[in-house]
PDB file of N, CA, C and O in Angstrom:
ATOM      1  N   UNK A   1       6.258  -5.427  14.819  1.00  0.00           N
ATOM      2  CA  UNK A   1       6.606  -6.031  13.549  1.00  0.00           C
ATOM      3  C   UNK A   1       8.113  -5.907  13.359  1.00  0.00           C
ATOM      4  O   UNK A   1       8.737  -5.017  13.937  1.00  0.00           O
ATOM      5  N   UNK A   2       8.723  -6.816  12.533  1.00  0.00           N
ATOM      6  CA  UNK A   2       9.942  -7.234  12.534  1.00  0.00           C
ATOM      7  C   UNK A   2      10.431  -6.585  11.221  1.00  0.00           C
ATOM      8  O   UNK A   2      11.633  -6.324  11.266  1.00  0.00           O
ATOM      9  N   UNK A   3       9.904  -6.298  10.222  1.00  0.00           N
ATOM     10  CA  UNK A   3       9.952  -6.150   9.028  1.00  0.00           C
ATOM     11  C   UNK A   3       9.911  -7.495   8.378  1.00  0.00           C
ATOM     12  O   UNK A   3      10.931  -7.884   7.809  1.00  0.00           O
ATOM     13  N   UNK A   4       9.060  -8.097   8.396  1.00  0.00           N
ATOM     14  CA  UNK A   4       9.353  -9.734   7.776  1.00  0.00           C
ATOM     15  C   UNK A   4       8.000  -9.740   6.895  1.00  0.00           C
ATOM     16  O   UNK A   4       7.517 -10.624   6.187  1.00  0.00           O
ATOM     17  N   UNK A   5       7.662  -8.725   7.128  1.00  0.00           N
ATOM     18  CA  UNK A   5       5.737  -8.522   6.496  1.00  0.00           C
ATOM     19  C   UNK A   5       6.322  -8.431   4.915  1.00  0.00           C
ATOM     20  O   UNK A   5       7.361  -7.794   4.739  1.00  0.00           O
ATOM     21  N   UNK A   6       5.730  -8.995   3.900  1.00  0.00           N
ATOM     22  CA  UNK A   6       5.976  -9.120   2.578  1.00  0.00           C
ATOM     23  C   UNK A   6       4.718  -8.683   2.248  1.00  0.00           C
ATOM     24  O   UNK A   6       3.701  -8.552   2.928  1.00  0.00           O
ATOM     25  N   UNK A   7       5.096  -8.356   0.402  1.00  0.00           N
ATOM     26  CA  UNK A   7       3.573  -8.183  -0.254  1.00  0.00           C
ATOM     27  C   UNK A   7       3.593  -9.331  -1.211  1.00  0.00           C
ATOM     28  O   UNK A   7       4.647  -9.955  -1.335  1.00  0.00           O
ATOM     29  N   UNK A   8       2.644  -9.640  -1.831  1.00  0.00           N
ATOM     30  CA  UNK A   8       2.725 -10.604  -3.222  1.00  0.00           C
ATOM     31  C   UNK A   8       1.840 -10.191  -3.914  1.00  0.00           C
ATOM     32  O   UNK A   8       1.582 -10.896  -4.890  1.00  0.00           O
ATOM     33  N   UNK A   9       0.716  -8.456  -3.655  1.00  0.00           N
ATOM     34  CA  UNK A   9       0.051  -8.492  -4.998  1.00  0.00           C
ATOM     35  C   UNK A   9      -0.691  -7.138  -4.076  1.00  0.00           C
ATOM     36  O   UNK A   9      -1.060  -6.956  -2.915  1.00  0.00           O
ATOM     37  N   UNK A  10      -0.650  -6.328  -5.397  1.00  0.00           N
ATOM     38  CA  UNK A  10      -1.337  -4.778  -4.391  1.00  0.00           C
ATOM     39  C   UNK A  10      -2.769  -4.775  -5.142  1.00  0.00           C
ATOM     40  O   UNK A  10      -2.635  -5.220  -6.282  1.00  0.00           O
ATOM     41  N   UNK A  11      -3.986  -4.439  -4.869  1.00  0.00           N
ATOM     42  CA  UNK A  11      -5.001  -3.902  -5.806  1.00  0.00           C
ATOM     43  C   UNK A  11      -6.166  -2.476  -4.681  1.00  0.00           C
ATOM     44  O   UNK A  11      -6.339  -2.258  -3.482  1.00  0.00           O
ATOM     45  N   UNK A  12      -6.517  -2.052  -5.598  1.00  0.00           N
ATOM     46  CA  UNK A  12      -7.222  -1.021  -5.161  1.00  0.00           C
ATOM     47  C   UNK A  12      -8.731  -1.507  -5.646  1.00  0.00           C
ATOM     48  O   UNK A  12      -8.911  -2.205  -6.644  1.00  0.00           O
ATOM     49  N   UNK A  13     -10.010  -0.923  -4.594  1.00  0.00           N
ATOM     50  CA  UNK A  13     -10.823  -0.432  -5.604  1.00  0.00           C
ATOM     51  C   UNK A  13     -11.617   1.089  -5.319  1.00  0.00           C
ATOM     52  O   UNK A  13     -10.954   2.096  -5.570  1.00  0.00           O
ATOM     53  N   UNK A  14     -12.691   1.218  -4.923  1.00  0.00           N
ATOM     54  CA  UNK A  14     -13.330   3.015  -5.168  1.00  0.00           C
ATOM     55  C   UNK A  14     -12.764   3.171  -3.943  1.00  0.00           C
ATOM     56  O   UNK A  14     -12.247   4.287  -3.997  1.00  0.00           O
ATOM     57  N   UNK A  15     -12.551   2.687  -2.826  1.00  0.00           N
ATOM     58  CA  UNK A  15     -12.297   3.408  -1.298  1.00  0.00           C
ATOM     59  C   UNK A  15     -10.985   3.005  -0.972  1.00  0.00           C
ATOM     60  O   UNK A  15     -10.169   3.926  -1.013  1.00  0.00           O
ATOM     61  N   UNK A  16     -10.496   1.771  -0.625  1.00  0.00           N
ATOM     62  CA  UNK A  16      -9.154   1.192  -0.807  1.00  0.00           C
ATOM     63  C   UNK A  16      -8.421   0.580  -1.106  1.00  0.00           C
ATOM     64  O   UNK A  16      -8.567  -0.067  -2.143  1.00  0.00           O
ATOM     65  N   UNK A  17      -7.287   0.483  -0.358  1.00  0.00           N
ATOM     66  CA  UNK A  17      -5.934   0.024  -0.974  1.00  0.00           C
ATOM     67  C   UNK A  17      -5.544  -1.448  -0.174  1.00  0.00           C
ATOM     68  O   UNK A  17      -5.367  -1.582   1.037  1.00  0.00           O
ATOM     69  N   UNK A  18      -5.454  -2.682  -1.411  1.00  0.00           N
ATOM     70  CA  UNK A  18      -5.259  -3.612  -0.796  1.00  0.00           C
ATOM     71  C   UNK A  18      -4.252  -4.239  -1.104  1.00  0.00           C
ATOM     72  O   UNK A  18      -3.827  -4.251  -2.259  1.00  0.00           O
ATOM     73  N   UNK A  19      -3.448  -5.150   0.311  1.00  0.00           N
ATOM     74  CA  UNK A  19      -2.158  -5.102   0.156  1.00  0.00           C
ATOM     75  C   UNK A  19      -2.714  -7.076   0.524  1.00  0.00           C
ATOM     76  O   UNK A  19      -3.389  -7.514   1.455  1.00  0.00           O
ATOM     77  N   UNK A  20      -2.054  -7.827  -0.679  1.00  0.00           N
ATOM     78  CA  UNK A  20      -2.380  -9.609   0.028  1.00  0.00           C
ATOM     79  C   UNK A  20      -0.946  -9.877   0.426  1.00  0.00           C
ATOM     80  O   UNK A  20      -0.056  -9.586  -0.372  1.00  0.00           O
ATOM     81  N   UNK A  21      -0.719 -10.294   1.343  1.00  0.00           N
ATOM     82  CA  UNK A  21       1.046 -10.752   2.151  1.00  0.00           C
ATOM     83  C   UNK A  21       0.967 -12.377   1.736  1.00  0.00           C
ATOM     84  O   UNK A  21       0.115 -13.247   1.554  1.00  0.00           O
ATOM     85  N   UNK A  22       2.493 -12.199   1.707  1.00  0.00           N
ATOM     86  CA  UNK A  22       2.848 -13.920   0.975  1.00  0.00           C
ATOM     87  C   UNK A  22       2.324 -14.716   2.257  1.00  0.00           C
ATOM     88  O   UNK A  22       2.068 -15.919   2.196  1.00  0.00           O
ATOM     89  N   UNK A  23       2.238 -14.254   2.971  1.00  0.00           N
ATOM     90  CA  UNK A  23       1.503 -15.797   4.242  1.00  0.00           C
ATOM     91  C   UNK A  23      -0.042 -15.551   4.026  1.00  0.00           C
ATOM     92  O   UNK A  23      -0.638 -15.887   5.049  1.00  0.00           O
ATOM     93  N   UNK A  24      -0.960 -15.046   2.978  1.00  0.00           N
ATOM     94  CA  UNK A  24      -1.660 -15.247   2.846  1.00  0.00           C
ATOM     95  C   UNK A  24      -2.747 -13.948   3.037  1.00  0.00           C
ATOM     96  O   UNK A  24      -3.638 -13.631   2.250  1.00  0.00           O
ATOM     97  N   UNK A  25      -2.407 -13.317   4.287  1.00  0.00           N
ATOM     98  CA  UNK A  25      -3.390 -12.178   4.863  1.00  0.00           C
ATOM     99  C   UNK A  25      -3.671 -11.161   3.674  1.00  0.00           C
ATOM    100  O   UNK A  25      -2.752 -10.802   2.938  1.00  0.00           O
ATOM    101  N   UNK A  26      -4.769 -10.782   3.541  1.00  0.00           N
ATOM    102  CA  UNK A  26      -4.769  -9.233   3.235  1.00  0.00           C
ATOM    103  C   UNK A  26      -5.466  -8.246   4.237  1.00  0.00           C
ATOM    104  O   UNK A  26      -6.449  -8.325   4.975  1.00  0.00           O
ATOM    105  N   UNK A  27      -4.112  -6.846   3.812  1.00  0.00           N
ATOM    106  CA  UNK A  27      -4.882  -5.759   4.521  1.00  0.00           C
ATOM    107  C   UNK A  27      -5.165  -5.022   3.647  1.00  0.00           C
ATOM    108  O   UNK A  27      -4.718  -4.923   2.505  1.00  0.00           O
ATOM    109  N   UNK A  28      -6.262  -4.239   4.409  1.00  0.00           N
ATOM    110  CA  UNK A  28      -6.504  -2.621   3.301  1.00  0.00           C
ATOM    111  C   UNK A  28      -6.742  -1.768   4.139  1.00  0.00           C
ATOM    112  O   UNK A  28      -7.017  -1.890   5.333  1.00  0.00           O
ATOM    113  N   UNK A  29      -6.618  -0.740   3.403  1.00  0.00           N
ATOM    114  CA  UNK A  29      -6.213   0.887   4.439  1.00  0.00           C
ATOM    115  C   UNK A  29      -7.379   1.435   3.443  1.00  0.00           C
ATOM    116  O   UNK A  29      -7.754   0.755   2.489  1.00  0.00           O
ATOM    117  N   UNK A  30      -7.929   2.727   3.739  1.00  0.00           N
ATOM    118  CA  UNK A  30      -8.537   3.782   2.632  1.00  0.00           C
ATOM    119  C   UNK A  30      -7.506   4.191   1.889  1.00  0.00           C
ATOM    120  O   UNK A  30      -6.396   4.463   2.345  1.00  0.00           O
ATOM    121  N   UNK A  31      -7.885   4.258   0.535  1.00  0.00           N
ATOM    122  CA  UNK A  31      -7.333   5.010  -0.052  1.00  0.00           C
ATOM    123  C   UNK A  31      -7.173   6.465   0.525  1.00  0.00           C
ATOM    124  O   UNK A  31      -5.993   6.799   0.424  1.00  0.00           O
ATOM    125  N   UNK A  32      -7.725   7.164   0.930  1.00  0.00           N
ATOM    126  CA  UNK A  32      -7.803   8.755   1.627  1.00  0.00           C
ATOM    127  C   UNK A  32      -6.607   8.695   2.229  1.00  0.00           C
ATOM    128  O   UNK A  32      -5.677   9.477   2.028  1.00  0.00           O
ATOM    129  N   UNK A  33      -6.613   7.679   3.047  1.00  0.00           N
ATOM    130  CA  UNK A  33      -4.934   8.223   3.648  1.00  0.00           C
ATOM    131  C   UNK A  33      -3.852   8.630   3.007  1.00  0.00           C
ATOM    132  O   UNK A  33      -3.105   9.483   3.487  1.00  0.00           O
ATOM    133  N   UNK A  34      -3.654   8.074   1.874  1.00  0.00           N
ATOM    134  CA  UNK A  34      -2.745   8.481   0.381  1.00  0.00           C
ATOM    135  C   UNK A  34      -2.746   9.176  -0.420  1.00  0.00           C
ATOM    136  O   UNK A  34      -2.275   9.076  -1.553  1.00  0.00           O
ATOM    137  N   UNK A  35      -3.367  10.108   0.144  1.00  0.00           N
ATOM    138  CA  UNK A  35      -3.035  11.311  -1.360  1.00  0.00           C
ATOM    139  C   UNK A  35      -2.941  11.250  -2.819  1.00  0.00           C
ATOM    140  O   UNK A  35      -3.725  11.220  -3.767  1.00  0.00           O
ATOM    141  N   UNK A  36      -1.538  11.242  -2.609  1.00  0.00           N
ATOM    142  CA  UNK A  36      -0.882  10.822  -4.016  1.00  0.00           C
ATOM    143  C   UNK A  36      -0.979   9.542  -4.761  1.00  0.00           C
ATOM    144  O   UNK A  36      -0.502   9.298  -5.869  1.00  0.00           O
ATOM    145  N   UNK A  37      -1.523   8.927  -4.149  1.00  0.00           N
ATOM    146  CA  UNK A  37      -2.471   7.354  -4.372  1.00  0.00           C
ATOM    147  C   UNK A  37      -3.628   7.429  -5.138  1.00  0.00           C
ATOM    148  O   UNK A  37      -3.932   6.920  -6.217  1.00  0.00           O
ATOM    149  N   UNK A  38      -4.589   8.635  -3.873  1.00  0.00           N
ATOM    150  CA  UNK A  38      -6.121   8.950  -4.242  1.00  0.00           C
ATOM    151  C   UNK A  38      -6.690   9.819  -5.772  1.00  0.00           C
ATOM    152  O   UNK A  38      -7.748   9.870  -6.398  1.00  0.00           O
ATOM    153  N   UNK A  39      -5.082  10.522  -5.932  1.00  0.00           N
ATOM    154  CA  UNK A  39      -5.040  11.283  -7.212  1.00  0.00           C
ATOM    155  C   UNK A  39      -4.605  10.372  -8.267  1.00  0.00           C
ATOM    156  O   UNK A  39      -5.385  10.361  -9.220  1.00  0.00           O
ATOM    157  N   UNK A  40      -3.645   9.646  -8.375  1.00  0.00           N
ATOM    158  CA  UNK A  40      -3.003   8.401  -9.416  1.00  0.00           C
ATOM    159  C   UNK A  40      -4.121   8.104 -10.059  1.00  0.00           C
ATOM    160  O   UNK A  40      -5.281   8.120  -9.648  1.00  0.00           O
ATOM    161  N   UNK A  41      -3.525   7.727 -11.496  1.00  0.00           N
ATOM    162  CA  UNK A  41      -4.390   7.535 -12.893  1.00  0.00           C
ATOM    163  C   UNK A  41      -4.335   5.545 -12.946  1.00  0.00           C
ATOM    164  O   UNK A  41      -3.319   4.891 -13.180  1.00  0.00           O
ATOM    165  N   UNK A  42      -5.465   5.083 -12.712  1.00  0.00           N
ATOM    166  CA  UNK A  42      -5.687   3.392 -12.611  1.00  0.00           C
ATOM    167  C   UNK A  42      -4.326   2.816 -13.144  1.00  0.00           C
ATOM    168  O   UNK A  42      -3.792   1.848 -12.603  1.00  0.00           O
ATOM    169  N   UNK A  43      -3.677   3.602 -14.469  1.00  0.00           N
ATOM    170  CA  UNK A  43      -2.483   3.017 -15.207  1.00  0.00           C
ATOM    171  C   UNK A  43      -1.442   2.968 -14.299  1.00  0.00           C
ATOM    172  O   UNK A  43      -0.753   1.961 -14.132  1.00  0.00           O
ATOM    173  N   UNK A  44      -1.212   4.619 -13.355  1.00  0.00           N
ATOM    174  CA  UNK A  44       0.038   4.592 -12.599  1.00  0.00           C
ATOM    175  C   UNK A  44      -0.148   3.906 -11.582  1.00  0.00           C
ATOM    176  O   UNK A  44       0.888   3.385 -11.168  1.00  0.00           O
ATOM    177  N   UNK A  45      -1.559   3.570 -10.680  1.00  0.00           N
ATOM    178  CA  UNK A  45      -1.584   2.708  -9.456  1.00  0.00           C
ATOM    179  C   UNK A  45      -0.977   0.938  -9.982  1.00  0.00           C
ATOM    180  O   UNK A  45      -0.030   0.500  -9.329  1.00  0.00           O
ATOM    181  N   UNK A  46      -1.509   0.109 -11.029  1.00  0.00           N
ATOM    182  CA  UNK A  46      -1.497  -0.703 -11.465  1.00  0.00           C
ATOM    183  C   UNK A  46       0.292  -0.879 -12.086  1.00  0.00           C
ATOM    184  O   UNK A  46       0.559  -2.012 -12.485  1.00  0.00           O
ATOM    185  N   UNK A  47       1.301   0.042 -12.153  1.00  0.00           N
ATOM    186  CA  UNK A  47       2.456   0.233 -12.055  1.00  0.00           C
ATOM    187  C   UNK A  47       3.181   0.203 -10.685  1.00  0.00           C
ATOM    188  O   UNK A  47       3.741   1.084 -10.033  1.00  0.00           O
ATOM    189  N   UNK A  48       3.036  -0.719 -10.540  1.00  0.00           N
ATOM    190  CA  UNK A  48       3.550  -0.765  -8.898  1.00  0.00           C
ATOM    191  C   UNK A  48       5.123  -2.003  -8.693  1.00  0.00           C
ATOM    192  O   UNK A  48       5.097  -3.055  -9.333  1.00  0.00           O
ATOM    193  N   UNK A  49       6.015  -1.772  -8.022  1.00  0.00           N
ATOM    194  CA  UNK A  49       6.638  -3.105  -7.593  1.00  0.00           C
ATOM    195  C   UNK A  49       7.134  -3.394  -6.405  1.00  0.00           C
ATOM    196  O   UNK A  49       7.381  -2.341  -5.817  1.00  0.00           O
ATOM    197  N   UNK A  50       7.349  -4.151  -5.891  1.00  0.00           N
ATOM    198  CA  UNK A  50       7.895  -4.767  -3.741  1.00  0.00           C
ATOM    199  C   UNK A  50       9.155  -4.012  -4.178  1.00  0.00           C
ATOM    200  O   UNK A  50       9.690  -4.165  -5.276  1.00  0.00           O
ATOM    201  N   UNK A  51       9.524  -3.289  -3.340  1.00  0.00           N
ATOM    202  CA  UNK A  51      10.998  -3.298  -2.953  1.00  0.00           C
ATOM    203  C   UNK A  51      11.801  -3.052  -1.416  1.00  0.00           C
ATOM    204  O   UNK A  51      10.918  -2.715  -0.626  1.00  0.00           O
ATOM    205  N   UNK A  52      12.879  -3.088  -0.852  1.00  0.00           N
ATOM    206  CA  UNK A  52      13.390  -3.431   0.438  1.00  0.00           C
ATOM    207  C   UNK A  52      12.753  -4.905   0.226  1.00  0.00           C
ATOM    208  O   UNK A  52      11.819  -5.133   0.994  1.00  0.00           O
ATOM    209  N   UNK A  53      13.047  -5.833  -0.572  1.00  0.00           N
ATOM    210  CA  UNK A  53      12.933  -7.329  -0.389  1.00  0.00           C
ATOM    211  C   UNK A  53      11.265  -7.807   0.325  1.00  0.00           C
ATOM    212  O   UNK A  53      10.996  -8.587   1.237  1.00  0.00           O
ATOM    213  N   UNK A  54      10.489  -7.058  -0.444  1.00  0.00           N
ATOM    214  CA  UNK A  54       8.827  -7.210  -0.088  1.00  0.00           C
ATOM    215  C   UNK A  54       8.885  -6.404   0.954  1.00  0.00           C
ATOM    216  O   UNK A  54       7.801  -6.435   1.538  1.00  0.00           O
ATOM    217  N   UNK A  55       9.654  -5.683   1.471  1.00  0.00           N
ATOM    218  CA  UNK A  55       8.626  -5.275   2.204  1.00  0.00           C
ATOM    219  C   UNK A  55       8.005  -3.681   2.416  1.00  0.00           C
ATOM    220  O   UNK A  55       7.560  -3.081   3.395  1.00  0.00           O
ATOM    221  N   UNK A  56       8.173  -3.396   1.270  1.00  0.00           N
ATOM    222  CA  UNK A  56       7.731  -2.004   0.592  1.00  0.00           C
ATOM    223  C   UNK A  56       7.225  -2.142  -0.452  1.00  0.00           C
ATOM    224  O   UNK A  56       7.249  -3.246  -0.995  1.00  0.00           O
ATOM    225  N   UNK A  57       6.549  -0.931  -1.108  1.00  0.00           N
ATOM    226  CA  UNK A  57       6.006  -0.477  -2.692  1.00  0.00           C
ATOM    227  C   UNK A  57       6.296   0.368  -2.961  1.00  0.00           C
ATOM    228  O   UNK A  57       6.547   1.277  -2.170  1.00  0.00           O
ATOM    229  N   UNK A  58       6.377   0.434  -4.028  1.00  0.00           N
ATOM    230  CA  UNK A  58       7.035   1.727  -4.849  1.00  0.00           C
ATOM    231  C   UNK A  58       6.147   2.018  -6.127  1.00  0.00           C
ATOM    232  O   UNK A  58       6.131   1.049  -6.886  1.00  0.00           O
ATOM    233  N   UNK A  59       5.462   3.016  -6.528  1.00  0.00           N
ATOM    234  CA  UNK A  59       4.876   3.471  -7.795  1.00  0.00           C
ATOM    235  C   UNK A  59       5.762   4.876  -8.292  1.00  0.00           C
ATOM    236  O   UNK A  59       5.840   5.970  -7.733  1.00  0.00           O
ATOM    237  N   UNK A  60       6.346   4.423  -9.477  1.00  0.00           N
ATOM    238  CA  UNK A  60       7.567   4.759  -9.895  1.00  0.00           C
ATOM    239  C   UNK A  60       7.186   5.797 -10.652  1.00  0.00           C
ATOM    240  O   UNK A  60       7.738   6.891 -10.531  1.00  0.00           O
ATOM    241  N   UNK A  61       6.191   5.580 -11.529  1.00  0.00           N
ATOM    242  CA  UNK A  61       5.345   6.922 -12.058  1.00  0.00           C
ATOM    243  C   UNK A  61       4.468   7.863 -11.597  1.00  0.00           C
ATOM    244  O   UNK A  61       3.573   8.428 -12.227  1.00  0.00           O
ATOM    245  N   UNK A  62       4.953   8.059  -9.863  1.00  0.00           N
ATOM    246  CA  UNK A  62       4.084   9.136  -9.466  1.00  0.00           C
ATOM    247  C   UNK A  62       5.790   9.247  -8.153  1.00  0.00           C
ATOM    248  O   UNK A  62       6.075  10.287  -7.561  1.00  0.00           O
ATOM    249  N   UNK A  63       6.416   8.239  -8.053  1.00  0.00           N
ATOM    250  CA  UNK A  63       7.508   8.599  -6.942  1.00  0.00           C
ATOM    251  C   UNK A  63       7.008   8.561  -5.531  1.00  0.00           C
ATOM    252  O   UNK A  63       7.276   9.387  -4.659  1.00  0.00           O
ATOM    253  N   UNK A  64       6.369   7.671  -5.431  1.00  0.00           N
ATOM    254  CA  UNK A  64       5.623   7.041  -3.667  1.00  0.00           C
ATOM    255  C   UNK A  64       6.004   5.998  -3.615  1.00  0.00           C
ATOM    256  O   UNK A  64       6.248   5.303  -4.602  1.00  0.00           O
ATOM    257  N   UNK A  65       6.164   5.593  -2.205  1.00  0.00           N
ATOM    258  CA  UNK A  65       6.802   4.934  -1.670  1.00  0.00           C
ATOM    259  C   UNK A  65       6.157   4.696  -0.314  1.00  0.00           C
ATOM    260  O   UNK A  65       6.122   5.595   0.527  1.00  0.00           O
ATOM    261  N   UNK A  66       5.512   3.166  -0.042  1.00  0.00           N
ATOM    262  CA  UNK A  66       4.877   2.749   1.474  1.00  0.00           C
ATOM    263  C   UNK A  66       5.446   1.838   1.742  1.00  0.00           C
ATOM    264  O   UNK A  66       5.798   1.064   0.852  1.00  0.00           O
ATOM    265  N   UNK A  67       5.714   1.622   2.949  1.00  0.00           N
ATOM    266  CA  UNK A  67       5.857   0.735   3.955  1.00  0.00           C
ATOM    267  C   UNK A  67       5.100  -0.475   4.453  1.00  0.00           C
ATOM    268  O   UNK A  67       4.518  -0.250   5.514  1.00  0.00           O
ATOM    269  N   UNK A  68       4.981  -1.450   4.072  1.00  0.00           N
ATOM    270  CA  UNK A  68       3.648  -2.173   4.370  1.00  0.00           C
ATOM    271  C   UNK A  68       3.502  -2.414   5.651  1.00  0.00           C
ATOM    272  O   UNK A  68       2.588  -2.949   6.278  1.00  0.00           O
ATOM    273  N   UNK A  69       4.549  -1.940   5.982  1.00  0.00           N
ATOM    274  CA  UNK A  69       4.428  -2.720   7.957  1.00  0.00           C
ATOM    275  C   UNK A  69       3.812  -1.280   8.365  1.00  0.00           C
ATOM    276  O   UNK A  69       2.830  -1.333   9.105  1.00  0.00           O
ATOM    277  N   UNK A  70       4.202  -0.187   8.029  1.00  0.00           N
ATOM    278  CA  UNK A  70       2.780   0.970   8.276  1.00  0.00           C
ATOM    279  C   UNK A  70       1.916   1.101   8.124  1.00  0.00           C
ATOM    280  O   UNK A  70       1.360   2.152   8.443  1.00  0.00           O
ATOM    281  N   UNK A  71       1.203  -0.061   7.452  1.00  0.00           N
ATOM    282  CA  UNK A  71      -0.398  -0.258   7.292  1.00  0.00           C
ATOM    283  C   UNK A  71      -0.816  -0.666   8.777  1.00  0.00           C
ATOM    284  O   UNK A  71      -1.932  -0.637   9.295  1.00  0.00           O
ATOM    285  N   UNK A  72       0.307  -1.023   9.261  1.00  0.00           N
ATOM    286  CA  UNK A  72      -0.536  -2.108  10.456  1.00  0.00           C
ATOM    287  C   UNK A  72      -0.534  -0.575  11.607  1.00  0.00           C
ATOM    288  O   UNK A  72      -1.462  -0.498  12.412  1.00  0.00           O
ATOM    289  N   UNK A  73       0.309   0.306  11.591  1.00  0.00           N
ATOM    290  CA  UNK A  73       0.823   0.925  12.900  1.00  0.00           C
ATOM    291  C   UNK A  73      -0.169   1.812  13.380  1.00  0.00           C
ATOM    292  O   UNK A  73      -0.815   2.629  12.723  1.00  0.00           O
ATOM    293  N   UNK A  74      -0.226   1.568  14.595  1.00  0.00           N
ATOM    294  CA  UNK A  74      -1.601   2.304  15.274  1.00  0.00           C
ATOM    295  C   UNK A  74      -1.395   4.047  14.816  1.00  0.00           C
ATOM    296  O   UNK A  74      -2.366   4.692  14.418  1.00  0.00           O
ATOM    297  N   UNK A  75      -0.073   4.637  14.935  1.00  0.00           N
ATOM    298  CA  UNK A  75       0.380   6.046  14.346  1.00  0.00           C
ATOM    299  C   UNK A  75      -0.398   6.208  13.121  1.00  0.00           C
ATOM    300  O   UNK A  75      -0.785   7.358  12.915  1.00  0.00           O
ATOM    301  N   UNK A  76      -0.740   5.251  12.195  1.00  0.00           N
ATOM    302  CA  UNK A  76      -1.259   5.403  10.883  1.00  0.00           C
ATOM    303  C   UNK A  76      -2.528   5.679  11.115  1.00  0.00           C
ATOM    304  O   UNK A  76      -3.183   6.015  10.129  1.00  0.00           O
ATOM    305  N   UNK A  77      -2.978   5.641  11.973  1.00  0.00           N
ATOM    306  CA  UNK A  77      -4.588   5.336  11.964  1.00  0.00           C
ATOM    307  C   UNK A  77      -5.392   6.773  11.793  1.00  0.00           C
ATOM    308  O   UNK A  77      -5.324   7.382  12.861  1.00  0.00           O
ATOM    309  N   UNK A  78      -5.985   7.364  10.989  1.00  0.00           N
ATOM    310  CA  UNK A  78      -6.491   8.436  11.080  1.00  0.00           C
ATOM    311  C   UNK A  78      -8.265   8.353  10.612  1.00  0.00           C
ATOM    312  O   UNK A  78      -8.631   7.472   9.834  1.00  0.00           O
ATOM    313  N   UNK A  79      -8.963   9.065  11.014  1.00  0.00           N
ATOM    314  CA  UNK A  79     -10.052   9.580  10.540  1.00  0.00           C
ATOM    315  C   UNK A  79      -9.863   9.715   9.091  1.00  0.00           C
ATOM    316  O   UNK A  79      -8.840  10.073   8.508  1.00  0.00           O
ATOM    317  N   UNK A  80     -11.240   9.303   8.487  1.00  0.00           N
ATOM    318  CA  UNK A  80     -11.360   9.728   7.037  1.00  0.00           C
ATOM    319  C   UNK A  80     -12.820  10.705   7.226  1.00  0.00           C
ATOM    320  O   UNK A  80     -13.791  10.609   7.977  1.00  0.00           O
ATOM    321  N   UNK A  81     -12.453  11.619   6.204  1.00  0.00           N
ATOM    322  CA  UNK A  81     -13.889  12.481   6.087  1.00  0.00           C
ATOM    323  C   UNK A  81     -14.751  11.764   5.517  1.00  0.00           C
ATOM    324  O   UNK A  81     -15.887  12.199   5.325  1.00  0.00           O
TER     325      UNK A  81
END
């Protein structure tokens, strides 16, 4: 990946985290991988905005910060309990 991966709209629901990209795709990861995600109050997840020019997120009321092109990276990939 190039960094050219954009977001245009984040939503969650009970297990994960979904990311829709301006060319259309969506991915989703578990929430579990995120921690500080998995703990966030619906208000602070739903507080979210793109930044590095889409191609990050930022939730400003908890101070996290993802990468969307690390959704894709095989390094990310972990077991969930």
């Amino acid at each position: 990946m190039t960094g050219s991966v954009k977001g245009k709209s984040v939503h969650f629901d009970d297990r994960y985290l979904h990311v829709e990209l301006d060319d259309g795709r969506v991915i989703s990861t578990p929430i579990a991988w995120y921690p500080e995600l998995q703990s966030a109050t619906m208000r602070e997840l739903s507080h979210y905005t793109f930044i590095c020019r889409g191609t990050g997120i930022e939730w400003p009321d908890i101070g996290y910060h993802l990468s969307i092109e690390s959704m894709f990276a095989v390094d990310s990939i972990r077991k969930v309990a």
